[in-house]
C-alpha positions in Angstrom: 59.7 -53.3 -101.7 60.3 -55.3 -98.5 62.9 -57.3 -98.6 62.8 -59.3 -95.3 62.6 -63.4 -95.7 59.7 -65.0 -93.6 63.1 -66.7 -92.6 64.5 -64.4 -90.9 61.6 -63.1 -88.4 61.5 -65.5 -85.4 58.8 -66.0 -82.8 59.8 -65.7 -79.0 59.9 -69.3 -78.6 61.4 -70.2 -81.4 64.5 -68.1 -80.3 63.9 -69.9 -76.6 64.7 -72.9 -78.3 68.1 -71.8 -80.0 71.1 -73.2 -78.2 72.9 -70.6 -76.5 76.9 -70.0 -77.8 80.0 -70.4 -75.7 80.7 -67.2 -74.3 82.3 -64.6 -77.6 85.7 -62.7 -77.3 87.7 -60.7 -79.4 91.1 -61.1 -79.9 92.2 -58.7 -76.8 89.5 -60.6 -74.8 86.5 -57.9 -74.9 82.9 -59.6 -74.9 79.8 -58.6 -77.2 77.3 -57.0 -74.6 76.1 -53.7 -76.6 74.9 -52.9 -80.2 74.4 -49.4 -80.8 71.9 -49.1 -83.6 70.9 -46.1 -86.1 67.9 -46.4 -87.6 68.2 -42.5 -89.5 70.9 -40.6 -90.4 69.1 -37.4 -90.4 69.1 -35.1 -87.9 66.3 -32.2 -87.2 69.3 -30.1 -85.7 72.9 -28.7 -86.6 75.5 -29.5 -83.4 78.7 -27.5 -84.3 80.2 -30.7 -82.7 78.7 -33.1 -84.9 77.3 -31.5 -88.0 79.5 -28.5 -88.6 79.4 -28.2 -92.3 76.6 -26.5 -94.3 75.5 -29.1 -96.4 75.5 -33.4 -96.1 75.3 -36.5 -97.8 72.2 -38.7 -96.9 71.9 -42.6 -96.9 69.5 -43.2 -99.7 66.1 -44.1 -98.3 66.0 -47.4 -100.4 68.5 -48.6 -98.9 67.6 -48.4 -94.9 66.7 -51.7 -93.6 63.3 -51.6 -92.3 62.3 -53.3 -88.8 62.3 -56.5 -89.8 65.2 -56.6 -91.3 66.8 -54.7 -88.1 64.9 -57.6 -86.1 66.7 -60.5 -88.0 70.2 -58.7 -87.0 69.9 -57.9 -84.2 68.8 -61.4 -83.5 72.2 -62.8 -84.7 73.8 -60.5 -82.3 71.6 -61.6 -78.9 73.0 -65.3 -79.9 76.5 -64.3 -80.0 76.4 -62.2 -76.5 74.5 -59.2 -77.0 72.3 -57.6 -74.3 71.7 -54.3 -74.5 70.4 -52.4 -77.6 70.9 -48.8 -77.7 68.6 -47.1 -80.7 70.5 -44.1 -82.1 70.6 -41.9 -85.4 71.1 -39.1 -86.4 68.1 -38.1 -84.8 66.0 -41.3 -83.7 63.0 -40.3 -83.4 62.8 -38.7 -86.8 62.4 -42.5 -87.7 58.4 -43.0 -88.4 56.8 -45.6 -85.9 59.6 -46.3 -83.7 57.4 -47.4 -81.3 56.7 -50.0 -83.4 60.2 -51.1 -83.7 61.0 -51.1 -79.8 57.9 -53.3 -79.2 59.6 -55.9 -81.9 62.8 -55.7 -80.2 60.8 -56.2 -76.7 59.7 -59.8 -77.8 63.4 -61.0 -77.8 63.8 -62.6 -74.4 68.0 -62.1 -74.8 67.5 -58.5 -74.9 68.0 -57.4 -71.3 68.4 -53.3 -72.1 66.8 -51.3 -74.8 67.8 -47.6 -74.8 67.5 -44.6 -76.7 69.7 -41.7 -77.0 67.9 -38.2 -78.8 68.0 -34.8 -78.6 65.3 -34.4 -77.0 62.9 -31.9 -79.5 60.0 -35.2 -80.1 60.7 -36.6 -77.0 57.5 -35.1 -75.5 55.2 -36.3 -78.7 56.6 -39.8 -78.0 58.0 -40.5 -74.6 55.1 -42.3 -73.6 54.2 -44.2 -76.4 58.0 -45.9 -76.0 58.0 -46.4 -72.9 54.2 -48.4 -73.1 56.1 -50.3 -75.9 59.1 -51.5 -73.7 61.9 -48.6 -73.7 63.9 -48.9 -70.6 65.8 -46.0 -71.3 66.1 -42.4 -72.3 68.9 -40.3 -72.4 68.5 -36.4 -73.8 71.8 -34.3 -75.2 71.4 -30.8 -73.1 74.7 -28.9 -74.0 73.3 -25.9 -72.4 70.8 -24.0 -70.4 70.7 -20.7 -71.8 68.3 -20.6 -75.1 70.5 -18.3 -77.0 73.8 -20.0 -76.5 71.6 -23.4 -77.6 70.9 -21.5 -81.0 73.9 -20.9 -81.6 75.0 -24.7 -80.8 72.6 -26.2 -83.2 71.9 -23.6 -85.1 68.3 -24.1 -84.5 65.8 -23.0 -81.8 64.5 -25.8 -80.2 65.9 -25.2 -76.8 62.1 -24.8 -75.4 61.3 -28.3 -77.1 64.4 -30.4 -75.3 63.5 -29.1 -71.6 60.1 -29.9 -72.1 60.9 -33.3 -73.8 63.0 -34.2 -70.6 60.3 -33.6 -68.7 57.5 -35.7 -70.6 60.1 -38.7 -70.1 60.3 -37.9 -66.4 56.3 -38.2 -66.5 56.1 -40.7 -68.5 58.2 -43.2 -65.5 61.7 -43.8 -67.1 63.5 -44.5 -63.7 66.8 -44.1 -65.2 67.1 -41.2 -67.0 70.3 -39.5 -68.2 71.3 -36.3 -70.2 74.4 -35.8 -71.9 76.2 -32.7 -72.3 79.2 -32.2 -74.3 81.7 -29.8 -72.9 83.6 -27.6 -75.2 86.3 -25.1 -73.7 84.9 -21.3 -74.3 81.6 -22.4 -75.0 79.5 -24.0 -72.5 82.5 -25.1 -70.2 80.9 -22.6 -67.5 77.5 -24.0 -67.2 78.7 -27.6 -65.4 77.1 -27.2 -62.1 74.3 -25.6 -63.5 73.3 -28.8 -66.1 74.1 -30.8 -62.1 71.3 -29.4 -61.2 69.1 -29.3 -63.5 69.9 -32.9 -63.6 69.4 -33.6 -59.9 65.4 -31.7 -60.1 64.3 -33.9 -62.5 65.8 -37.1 -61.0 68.4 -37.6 -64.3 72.5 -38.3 -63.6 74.1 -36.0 -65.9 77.4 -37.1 -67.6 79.6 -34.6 -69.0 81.4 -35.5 -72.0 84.7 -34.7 -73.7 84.4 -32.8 -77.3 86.0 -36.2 -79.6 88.1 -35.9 -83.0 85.4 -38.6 -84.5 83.7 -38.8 -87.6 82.2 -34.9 -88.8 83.9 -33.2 -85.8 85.5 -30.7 -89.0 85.7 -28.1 -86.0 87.7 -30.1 -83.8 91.0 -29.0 -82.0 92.6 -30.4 -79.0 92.9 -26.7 -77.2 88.8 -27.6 -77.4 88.7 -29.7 -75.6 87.4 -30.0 -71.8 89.4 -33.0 -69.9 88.2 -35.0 -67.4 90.6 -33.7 -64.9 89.3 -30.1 -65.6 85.9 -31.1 -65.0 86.7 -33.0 -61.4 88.7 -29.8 -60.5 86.0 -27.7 -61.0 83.5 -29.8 -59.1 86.2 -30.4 -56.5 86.3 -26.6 -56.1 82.6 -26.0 -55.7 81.5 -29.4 -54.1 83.8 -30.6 -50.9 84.4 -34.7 -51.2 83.7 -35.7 -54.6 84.3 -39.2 -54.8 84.2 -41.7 -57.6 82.3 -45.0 -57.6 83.9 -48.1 -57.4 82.1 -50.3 -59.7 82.9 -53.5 -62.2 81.0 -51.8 -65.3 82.2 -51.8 -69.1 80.0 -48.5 -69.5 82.0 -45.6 -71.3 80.9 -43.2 -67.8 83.1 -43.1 -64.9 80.8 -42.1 -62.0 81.2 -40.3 -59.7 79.1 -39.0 -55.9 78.7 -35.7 -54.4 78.4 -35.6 -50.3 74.4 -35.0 -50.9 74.2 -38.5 -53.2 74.3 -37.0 -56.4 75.9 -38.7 -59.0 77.3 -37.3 -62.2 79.9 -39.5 -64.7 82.6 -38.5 -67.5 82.7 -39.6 -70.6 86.3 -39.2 -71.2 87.5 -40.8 -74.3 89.7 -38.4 -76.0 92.2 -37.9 -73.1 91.4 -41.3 -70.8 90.2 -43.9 -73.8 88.3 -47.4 -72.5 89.3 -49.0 -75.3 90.4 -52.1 -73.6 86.8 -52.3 -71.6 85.0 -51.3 -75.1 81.8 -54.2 -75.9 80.2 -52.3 -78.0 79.7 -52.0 -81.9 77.3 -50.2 -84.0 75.0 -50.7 -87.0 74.1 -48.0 -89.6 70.6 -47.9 -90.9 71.6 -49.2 -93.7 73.1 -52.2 -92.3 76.6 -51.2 -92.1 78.8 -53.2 -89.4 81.5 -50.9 -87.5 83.6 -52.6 -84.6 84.9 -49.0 -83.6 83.3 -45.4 -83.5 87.3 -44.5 -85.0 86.8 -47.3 -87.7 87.0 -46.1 -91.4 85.2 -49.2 -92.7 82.4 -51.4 -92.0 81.1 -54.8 -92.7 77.7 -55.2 -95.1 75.4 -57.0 -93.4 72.3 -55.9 -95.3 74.0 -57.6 -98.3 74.1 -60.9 -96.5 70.7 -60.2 -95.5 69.3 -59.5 -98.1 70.7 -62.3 -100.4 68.6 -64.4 -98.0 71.1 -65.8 -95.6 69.2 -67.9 -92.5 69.4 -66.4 -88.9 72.0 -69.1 -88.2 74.7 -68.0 -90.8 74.2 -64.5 -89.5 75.2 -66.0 -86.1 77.7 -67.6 -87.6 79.3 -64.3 -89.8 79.3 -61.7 -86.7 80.9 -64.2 -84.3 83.5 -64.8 -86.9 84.1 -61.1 -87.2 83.9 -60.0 -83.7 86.6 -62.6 -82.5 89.3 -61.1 -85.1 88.3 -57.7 -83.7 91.1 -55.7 -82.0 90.2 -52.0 -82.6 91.3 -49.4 -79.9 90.6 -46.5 -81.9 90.9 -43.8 -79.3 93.7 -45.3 -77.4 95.3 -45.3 -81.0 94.5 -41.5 -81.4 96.4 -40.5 -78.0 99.5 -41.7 -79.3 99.2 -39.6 -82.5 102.0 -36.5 -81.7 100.5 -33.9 -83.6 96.6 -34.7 -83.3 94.7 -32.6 -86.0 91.1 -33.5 -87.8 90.3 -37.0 -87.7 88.7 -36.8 -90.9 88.4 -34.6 -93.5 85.3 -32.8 -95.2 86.3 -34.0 -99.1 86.7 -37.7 -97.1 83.4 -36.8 -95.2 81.4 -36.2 -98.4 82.6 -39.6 -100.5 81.7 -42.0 -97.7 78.7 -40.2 -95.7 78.9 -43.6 -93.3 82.7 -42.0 -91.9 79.8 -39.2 -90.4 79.0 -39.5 -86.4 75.5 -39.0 -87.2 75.6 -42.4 -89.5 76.7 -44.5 -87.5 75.6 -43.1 -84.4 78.0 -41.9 -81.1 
């Protein structure tokens, strides 16, 4: 059944012709730049970080907008500020045709950014196919180097598959490629300059990030957790004159320069939160609106959508919600005295959207 209204899906220069909006805050005065967007909530592997637990709940399939309907939202939210679309999952590329999707998105001449974060085991069936479709940007989760300690990561043997899909997006010309590794105390905490350089010999910035309390993190515990500090230490150890980069960005990464140019950032939002620099919100794949990664509920927008509400009371709706936002879910979390599980696996299994691999990271 398709439920998209020929309302809904606007030409190029129809959306040319759209008066632009005065410029959208929130309530602690945060503009709306990025929209994270999952288009799956399956995943092809098993991150002990992310999906810990042996079985899962799935979004039913019925109810995952398809790209037009993805289109016609994220059209409301280019009119109320948004730039930069990041495509997430689960696992995005697990999504059929996504090529197809990013080519849709491409038309939209308010859509400065369009990224896509994956781990990495199609990227080298599909890296060039998105980036002939418009990607601008690819960034691969690489928590290790060593095969074996990657099986036992995931919990599946696709170590092989990410290196090589790292390199088909190096060959296939994405200029700014980035790969994510989350560091966890006693388990991959040892390998930092060796994910540096693997980084730096295939032209990628690596940025290291803390293990977070969000969403399915079951596992979690704060004595898991790698800071930021820890991780400057060690590179201030190894590497004489790390310096950070000065820079007017609202990107989660702090940045930061070896003598020889190399840059690296951290991703440090369970110990040093940007909460108050946070423009960024994310859509599930089955429409669901979350202001925060912490937040425990959502807006329906595929409801609004689909009861055939015009592009202009979509505007309308998401710049009414965004400018009553005032989440600061992980500055919140810092203040917590006795900081356990964020959520719990009976919680987990009633609402699947409260899962990091809904709503994407």
């Amino acid at each position: 059944m398709v439920y998209a209204d020929s309302r809904m899906i606007r030409e190029p220069a129809e959306l040319k012709s759209m008066p632009i909006r005065e410029a959208l805050t929130d309530k602690l005065g945060r503009p709306q730049r990025s929209l994270r967007v999952s288009v799956t909530d399956r995943c092809n592997i098993r991150c002990r970080y992310c999906m810990p637990e042996e079985h899962y709940v799935w979004l039913p399939r019925e109810e995952l907008l398809n790209f037009e309907e993805l289109t016609s939202l994220i059209d409301a939210f280019t009119f109320n500020g948004v730039e930069d679309i990041h495509l997430t999952g689960g696992e995005p590329l697990l999504r059929p045709n996504l090529a197809t999707f990013v080519k849709m998105l491409s038309t939209n001449p308010r859509i400065r950014d369009i990224a896509l974060t994956t781990n990495g085991v199609l990227l080298a069936k599909h890296a060039t196919e998105l980036r002939d479709a418009g990607l601008h940007r690819v960034t691969v989760s690489l928590d290790t180097l060593q095969p074996d300690r990657f099986a036992a990561l995931s919990r599946r043997d696709n170590h092989a598959d990410v290196l090589a899909g790292i390199e088909s997006a190096r060959r296939a010309g994405f200029q700014n490629l980035k790969i994510n590794a989350v560091v966890i105390r006693g388990v991959n905490d040892d390998e930092l300059s060796d994910l540096l350089e693997v980084g730096r010999g295939v032209g990628a910035e690596v940025r290291f990030i803390e293990y977070m309390d969000v969403g399915g993190a079951t596992d979690w515990s704060p004595t898991k957790v790698f800071s930021r500090a820890e991780i400057l230490k060690c590179f201030g150890e190894q590497y004489e004159g790390v310096k950070p980069l000065v820079e007017n960005s609202s990107s989660p990464a702090e940045r930061f320069k070896l003598p020889d140019g190399t840059v690296f950032g951290i991703i440090a939002s369970t110990t040093t939160p940007f909460c108050k620099n946070c423009d960024r919100s994310r859509l599930t794949a089955d429409g669901l609106w979350y202001l925060c990664l912490y937040a425990k509920s959502g807006f329906d927008l595929r409801k609004i959508l689909r009861d055939g509400a015009a592009t202009e009371d979509l505007i309308s709706y998401v710049a009414s919600v965004w400018r009553e936002r005032e989440d600061r879910g992980a500055e919140l979390r810092t203040f917590e005295k006795s900081r356990g599980t964020f959520i719990g696996i009976e919680q987990l299994r009633q609402d699947p959207h409260l899962e990091m691999h809904t709503r994407g990271g």
